[in-house]
N, CA, C and O atoms as a CHARMM CRD file, in Angstrom:
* protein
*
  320
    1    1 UNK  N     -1.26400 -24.49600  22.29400 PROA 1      0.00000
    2    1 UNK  CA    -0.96000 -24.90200  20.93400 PROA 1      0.00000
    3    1 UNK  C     -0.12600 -23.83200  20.23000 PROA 1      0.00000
    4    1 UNK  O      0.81100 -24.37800  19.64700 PROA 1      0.00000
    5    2 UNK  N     -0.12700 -22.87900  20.11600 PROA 2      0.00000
    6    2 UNK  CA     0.50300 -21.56600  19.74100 PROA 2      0.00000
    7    2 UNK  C      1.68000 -21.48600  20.18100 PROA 2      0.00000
    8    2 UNK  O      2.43600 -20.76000  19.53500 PROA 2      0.00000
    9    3 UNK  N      2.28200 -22.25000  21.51300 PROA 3      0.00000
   10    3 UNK  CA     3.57200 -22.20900  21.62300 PROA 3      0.00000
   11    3 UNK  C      4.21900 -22.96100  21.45900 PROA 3      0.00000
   12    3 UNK  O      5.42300 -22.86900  21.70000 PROA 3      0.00000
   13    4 UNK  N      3.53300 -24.19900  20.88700 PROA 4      0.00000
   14    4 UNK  CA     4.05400 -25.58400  20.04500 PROA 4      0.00000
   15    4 UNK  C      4.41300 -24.90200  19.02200 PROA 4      0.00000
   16    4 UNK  O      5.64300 -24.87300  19.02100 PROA 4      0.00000
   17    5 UNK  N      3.79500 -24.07200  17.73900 PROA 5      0.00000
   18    5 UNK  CA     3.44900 -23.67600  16.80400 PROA 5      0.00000
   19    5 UNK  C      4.86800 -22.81900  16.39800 PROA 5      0.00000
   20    5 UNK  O      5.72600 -23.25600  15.63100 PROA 5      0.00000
   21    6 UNK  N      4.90300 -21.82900  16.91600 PROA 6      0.00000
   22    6 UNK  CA     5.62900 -20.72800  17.27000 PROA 6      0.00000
   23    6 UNK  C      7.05300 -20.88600  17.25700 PROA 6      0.00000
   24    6 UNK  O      7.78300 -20.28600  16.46800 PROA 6      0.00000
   25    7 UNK  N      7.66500 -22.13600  18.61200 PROA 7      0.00000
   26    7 UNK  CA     8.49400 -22.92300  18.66600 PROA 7      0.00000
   27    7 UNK  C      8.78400 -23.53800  17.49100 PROA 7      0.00000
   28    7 UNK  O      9.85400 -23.10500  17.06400 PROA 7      0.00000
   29    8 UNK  N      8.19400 -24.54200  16.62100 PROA 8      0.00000
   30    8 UNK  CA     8.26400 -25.12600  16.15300 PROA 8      0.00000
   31    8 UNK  C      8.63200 -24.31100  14.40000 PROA 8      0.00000
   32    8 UNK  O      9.00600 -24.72900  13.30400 PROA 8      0.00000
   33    9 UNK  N      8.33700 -23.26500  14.86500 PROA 9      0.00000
   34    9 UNK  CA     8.52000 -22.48100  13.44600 PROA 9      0.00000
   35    9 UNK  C      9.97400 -22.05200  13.45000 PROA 9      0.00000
   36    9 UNK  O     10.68900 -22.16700  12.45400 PROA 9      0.00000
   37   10 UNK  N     10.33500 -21.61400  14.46400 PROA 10     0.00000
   38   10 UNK  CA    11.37900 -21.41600  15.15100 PROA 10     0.00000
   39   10 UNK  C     12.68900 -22.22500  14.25200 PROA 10     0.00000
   40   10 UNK  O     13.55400 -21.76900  13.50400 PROA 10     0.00000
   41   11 UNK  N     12.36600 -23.67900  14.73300 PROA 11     0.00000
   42   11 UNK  CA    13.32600 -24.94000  14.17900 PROA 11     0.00000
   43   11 UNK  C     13.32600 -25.10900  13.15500 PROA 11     0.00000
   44   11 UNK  O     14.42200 -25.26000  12.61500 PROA 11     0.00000
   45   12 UNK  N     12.01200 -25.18100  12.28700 PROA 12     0.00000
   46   12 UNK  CA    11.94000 -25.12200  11.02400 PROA 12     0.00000
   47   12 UNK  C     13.11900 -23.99100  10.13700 PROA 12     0.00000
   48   12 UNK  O     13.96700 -24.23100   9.27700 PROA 12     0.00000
   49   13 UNK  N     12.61900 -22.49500  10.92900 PROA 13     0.00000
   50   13 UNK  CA    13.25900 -21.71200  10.02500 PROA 13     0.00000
   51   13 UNK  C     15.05800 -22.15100  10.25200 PROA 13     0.00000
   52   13 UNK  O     15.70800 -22.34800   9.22500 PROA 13     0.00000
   53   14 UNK  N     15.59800 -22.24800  11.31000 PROA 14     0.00000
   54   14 UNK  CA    16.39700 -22.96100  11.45800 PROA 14     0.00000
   55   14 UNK  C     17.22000 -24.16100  11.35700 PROA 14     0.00000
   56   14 UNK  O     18.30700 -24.40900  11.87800 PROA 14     0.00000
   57   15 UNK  N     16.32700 -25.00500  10.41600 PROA 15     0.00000
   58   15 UNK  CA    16.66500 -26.17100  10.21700 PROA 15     0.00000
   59   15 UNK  C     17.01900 -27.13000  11.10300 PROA 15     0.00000
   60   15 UNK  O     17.22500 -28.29300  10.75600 PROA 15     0.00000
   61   16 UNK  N     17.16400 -26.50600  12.91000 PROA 16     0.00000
   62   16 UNK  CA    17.78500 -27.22600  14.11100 PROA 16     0.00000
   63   16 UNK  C     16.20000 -27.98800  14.72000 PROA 16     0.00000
   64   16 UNK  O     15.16600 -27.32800  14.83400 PROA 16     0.00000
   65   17 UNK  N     16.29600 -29.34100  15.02600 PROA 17     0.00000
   66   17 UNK  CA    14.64500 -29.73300  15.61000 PROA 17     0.00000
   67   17 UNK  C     15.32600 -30.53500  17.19700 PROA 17     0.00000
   68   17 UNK  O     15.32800 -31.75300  17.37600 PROA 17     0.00000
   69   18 UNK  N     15.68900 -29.83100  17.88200 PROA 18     0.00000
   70   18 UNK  CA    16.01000 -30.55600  19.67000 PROA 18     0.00000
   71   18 UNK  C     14.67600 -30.77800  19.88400 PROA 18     0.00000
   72   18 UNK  O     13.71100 -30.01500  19.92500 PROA 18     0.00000
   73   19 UNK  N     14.81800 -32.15900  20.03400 PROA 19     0.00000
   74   19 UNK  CA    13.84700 -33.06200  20.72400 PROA 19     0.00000
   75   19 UNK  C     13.46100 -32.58500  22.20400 PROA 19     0.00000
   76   19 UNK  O     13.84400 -33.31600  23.11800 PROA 19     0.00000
   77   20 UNK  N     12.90300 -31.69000  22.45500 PROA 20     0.00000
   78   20 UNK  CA    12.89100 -30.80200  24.31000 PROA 20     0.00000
   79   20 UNK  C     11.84200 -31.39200  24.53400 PROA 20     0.00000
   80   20 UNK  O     11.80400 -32.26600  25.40000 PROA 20     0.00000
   81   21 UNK  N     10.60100 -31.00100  23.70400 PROA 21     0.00000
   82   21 UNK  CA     9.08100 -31.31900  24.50000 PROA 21     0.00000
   83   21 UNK  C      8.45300 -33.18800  23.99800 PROA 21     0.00000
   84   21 UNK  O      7.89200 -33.86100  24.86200 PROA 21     0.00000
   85   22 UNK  N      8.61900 -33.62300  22.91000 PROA 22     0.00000
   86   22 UNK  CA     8.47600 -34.80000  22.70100 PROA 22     0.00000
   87   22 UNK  C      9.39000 -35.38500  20.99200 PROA 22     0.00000
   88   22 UNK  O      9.49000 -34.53400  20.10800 PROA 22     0.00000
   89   23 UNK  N      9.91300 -36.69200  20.75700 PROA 23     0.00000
   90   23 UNK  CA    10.86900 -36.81500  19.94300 PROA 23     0.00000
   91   23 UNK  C      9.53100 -37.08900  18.69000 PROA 23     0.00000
   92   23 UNK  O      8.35800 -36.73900  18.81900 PROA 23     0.00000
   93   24 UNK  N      9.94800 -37.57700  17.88800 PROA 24     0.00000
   94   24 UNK  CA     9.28700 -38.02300  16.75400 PROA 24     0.00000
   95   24 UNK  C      8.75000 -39.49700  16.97100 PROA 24     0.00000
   96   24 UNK  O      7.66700 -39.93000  16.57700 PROA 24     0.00000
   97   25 UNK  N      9.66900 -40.14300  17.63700 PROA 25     0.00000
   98   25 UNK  CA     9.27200 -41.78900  18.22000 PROA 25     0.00000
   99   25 UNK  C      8.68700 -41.89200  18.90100 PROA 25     0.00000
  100   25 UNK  O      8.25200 -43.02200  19.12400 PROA 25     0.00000
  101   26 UNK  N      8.25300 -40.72700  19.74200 PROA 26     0.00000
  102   26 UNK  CA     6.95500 -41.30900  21.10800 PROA 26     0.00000
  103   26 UNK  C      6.03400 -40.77500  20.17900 PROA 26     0.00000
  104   26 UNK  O      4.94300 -41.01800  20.69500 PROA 26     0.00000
  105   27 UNK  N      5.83100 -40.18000  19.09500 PROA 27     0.00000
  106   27 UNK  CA     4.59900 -39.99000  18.45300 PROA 27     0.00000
  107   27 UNK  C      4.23400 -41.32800  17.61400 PROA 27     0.00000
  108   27 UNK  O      3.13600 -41.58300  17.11900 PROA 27     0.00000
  109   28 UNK  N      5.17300 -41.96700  17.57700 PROA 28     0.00000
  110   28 UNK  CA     4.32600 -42.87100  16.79600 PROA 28     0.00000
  111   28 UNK  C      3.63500 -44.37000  17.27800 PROA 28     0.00000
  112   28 UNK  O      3.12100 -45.16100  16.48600 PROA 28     0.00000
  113   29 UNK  N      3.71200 -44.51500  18.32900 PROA 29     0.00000
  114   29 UNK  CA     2.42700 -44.94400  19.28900 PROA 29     0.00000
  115   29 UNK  C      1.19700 -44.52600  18.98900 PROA 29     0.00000
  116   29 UNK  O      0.24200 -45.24300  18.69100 PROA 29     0.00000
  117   30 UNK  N      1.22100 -43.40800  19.06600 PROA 30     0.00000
  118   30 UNK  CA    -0.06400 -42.43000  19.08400 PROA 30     0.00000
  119   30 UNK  C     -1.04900 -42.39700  17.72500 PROA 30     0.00000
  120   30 UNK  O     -2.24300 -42.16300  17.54000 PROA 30     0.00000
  121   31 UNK  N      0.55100 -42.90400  16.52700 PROA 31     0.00000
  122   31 UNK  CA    -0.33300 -42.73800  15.56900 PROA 31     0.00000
  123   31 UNK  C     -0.68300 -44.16300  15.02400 PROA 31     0.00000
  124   31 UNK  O     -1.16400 -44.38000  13.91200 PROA 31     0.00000
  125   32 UNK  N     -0.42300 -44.94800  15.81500 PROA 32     0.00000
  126   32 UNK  CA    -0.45300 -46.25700  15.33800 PROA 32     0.00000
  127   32 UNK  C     -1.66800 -46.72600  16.07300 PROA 32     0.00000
  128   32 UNK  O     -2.38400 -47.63000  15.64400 PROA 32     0.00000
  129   33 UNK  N     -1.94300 -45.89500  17.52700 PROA 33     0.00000
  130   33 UNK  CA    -2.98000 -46.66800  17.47800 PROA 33     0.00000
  131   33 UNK  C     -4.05300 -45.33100  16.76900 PROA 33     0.00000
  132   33 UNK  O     -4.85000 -45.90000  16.02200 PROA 33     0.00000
  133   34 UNK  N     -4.22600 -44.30400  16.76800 PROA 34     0.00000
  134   34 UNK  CA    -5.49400 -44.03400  16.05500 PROA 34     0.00000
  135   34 UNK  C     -5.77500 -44.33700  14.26600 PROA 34     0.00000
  136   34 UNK  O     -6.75200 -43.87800  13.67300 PROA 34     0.00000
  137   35 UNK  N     -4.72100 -45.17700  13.62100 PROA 35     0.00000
  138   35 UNK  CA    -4.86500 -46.27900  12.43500 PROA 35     0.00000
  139   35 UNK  C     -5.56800 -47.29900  13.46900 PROA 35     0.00000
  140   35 UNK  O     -6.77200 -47.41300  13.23900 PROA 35     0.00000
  141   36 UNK  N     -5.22400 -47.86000  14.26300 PROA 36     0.00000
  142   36 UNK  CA    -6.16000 -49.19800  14.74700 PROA 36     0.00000
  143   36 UNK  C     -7.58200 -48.78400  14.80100 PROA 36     0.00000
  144   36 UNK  O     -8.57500 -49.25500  14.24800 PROA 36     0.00000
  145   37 UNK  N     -7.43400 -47.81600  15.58300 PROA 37     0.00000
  146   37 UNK  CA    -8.77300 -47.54300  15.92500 PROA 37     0.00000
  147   37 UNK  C     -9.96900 -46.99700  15.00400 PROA 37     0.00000
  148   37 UNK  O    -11.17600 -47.23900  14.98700 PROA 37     0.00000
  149   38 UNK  N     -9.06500 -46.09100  14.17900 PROA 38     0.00000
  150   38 UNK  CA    -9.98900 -45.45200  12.61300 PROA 38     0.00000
  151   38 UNK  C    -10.54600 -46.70300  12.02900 PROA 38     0.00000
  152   38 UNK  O    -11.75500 -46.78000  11.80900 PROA 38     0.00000
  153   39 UNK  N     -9.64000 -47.80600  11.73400 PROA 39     0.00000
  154   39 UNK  CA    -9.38200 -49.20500  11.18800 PROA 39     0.00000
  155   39 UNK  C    -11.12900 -49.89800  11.69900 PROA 39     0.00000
  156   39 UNK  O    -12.17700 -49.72400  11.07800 PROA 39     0.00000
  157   40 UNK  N    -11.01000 -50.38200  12.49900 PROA 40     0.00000
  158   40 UNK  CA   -12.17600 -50.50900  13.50100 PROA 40     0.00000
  159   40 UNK  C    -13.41800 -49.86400  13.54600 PROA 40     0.00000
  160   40 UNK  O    -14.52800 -50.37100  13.71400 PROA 40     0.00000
  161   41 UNK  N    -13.03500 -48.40000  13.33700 PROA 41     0.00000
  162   41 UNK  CA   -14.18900 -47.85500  13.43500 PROA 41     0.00000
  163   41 UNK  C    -14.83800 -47.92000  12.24900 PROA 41     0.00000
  164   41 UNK  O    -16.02800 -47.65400  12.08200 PROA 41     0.00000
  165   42 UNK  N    -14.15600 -48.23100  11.51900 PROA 42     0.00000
  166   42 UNK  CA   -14.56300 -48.20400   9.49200 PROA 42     0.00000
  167   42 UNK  C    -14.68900 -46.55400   9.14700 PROA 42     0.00000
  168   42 UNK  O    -15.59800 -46.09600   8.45500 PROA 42     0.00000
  169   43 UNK  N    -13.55900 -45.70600   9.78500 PROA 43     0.00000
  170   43 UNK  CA   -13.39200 -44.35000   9.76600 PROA 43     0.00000
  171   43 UNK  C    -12.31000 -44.75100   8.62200 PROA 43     0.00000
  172   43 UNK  O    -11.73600 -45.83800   8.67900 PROA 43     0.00000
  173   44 UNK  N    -12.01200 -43.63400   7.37800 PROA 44     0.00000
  174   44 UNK  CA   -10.98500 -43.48200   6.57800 PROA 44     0.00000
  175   44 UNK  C    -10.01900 -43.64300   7.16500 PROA 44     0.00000
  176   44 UNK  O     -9.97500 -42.89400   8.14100 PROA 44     0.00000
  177   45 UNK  N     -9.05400 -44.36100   7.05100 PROA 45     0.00000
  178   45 UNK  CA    -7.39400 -44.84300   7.67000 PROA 45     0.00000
  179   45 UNK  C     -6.38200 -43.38800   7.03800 PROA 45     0.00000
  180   45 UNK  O     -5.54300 -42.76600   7.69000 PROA 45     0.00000
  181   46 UNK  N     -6.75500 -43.17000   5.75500 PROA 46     0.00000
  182   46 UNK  CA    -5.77200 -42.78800   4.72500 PROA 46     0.00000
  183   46 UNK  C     -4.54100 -41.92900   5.55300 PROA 46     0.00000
  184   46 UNK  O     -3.36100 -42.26800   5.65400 PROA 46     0.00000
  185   47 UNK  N     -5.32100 -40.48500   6.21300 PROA 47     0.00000
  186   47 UNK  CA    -4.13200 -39.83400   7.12600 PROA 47     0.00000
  187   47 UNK  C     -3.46400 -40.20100   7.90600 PROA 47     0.00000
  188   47 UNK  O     -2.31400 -39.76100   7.89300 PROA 47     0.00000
  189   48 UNK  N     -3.93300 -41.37400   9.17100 PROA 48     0.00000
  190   48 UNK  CA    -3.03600 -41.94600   9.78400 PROA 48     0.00000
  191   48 UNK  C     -2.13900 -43.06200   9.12800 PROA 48     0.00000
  192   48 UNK  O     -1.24500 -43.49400   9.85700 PROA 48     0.00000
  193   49 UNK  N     -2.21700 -43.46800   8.16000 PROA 49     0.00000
  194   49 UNK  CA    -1.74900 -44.22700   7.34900 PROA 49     0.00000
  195   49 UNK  C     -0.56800 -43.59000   6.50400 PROA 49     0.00000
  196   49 UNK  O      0.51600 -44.14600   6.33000 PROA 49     0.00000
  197   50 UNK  N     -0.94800 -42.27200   5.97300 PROA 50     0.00000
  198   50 UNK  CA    -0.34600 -41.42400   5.61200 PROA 50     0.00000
  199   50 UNK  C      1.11100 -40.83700   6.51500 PROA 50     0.00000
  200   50 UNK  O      2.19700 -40.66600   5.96200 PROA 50     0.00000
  201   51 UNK  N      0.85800 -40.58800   7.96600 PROA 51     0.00000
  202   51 UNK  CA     1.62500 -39.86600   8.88100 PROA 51     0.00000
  203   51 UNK  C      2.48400 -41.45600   9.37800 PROA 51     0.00000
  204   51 UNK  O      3.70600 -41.56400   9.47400 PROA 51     0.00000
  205   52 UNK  N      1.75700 -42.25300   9.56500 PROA 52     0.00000
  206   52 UNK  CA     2.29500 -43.44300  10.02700 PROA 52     0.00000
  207   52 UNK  C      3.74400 -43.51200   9.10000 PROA 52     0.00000
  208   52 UNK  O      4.82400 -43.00500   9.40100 PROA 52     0.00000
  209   53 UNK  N      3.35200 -44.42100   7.70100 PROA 53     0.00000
  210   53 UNK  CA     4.78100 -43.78800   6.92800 PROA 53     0.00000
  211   53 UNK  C      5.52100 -42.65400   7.00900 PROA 53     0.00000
  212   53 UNK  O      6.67200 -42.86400   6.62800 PROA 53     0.00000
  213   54 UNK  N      5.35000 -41.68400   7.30600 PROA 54     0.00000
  214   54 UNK  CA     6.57600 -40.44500   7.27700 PROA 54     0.00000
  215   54 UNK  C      6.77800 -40.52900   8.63200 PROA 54     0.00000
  216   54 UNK  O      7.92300 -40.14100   8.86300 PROA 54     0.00000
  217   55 UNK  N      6.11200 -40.90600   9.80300 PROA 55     0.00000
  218   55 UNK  CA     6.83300 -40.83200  10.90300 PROA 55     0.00000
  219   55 UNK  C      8.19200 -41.99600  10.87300 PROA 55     0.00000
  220   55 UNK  O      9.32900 -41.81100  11.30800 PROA 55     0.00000
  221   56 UNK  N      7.68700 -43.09700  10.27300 PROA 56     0.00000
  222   56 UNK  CA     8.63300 -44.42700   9.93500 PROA 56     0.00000
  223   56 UNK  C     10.18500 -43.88300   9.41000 PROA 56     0.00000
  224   56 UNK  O     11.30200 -43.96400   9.92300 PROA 56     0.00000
  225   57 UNK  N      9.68600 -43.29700   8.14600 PROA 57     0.00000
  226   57 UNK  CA    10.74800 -42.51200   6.93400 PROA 57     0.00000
  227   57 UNK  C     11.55300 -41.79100   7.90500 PROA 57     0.00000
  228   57 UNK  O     12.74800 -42.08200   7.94500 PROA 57     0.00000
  229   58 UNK  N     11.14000 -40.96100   8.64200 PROA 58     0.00000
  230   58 UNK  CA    11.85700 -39.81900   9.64900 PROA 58     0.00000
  231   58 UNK  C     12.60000 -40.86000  10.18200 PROA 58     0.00000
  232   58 UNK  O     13.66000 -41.07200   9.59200 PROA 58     0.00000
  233   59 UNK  N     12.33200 -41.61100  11.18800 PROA 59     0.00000
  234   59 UNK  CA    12.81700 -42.30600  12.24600 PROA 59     0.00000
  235   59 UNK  C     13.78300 -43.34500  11.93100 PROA 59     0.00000
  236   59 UNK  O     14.45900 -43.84900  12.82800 PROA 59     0.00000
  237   60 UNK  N     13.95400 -43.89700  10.04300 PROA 60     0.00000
  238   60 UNK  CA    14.79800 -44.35100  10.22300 PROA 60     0.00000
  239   60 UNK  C     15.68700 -43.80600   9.29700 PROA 60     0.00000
  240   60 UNK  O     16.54500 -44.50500   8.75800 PROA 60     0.00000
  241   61 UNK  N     15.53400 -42.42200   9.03100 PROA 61     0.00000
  242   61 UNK  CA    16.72700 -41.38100   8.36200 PROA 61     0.00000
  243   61 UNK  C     17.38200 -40.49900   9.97000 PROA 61     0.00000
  244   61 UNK  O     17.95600 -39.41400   9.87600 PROA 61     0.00000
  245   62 UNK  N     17.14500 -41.23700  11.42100 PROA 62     0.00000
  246   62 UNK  CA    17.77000 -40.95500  11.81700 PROA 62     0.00000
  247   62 UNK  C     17.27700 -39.77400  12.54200 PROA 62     0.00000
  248   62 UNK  O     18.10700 -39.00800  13.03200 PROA 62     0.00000
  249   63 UNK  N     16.13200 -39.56300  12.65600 PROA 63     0.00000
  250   63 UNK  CA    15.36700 -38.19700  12.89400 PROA 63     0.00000
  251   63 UNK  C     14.72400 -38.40600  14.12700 PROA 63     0.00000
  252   63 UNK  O     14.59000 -37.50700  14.95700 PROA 63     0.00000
  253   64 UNK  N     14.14600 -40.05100  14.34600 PROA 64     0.00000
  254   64 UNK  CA    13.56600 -40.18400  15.63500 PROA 64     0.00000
  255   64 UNK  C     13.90700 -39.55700  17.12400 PROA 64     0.00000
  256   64 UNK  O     13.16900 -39.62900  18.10700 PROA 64     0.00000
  257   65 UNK  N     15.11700 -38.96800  17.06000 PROA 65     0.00000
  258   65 UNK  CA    14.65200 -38.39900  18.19900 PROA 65     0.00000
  259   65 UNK  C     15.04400 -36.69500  18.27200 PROA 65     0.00000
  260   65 UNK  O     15.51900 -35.95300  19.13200 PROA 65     0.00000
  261   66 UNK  N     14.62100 -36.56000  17.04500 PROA 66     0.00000
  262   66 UNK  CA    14.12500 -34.83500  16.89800 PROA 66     0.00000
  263   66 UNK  C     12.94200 -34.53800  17.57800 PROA 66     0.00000
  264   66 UNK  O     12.46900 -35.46400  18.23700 PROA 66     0.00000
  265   67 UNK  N     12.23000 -33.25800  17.57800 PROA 67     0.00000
  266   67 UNK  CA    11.09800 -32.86000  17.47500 PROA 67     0.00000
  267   67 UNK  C     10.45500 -32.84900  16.80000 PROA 67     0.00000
  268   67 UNK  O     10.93500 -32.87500  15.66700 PROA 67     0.00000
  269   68 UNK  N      8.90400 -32.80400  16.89700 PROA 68     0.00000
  270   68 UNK  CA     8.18800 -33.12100  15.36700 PROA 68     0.00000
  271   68 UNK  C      8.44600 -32.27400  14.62500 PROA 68     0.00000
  272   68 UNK  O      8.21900 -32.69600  13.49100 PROA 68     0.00000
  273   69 UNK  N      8.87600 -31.08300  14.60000 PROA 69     0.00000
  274   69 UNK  CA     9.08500 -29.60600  13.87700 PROA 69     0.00000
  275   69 UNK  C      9.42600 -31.01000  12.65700 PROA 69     0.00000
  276   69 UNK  O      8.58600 -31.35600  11.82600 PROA 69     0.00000
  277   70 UNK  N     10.89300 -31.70200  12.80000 PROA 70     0.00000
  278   70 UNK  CA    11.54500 -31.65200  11.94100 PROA 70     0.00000
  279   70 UNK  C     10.53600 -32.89900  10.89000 PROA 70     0.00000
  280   70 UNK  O     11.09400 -33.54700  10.00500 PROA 70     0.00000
  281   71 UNK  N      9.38600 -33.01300  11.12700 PROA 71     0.00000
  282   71 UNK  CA     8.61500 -33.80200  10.16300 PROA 71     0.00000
  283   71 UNK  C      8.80600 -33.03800   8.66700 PROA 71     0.00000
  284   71 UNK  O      8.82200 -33.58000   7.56100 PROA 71     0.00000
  285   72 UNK  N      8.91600 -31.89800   8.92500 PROA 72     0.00000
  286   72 UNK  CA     9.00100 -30.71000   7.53900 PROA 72     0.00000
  287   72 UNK  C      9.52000 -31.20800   6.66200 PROA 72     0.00000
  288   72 UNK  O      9.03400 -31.28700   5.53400 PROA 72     0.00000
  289   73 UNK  N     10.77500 -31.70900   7.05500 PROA 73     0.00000
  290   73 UNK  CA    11.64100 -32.41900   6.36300 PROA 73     0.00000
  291   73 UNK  C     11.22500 -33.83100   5.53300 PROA 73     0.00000
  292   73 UNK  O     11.83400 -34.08200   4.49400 PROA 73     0.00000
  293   74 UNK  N     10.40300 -34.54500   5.91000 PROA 74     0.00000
  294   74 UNK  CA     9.37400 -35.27600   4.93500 PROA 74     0.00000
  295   74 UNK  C      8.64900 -34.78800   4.23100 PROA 74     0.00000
  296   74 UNK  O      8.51200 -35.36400   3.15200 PROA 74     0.00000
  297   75 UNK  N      7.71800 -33.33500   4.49900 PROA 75     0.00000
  298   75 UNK  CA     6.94400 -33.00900   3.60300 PROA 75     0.00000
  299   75 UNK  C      7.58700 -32.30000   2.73200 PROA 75     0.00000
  300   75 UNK  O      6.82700 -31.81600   1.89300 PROA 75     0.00000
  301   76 UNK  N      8.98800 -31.97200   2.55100 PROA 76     0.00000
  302   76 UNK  CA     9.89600 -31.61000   1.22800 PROA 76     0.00000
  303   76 UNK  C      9.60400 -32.35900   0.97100 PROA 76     0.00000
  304   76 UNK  O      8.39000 -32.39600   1.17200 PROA 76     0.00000
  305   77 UNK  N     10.03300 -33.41000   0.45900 PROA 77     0.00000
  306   77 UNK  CA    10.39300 -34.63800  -0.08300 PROA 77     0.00000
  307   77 UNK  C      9.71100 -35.45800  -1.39600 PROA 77     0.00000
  308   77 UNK  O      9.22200 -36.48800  -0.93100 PROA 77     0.00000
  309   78 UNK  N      9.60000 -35.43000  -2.12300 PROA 78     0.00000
  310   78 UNK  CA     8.72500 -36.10500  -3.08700 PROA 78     0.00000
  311   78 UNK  C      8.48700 -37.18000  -3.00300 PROA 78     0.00000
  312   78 UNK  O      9.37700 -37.99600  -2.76600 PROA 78     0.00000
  313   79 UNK  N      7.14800 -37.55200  -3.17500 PROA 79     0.00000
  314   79 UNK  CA     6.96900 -39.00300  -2.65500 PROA 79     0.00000
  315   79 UNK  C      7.51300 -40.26500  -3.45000 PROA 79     0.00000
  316   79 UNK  O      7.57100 -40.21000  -4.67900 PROA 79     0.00000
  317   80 UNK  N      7.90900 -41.39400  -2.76700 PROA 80     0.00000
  318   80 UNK  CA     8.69200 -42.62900  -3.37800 PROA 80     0.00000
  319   80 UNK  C      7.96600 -42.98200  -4.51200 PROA 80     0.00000
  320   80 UNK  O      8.33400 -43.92500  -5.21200 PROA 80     0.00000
């Protein structure tokens, strides 16, 4: 995790996010289903619900196939 971290700080400070280890679009499988599954479980949705939209926002400003680093770039952002 630390060299996700590390890396990823890397791009940030750089503003550059190369998609090397996974893009922003294969994450959002992942987060779609643990909304199903929170959903189901009658677990709070709110965060995956939360990440679900900004992974969306990213992906169709064109970001989907960055690295997640460049999620940063949503959490500037003021919300709609």
């Amino acid at each position: 995790m630390t060299g996700f971290v590390s890396a990823y700080a890397v791009q940030v400070d750089d503003g550059k996010y190369p998609g090397l280890d996974a893009t922003i679009k294969t994450h959002l499988p992942t987060i779609e289903y643990l909304l199903h599954e929170s959903e189901v479980a009658g677990v709070n949705a709110e965060i995956p619900k939360l990440f679900k939209a900004l992974v969306k926002r990213a992906t169709s400003a064109g970001r989907g196939g960055d690295s997640y680093a460049a999620m940063i770039e949503q959490f500037r952002k003021a919300p709609a």
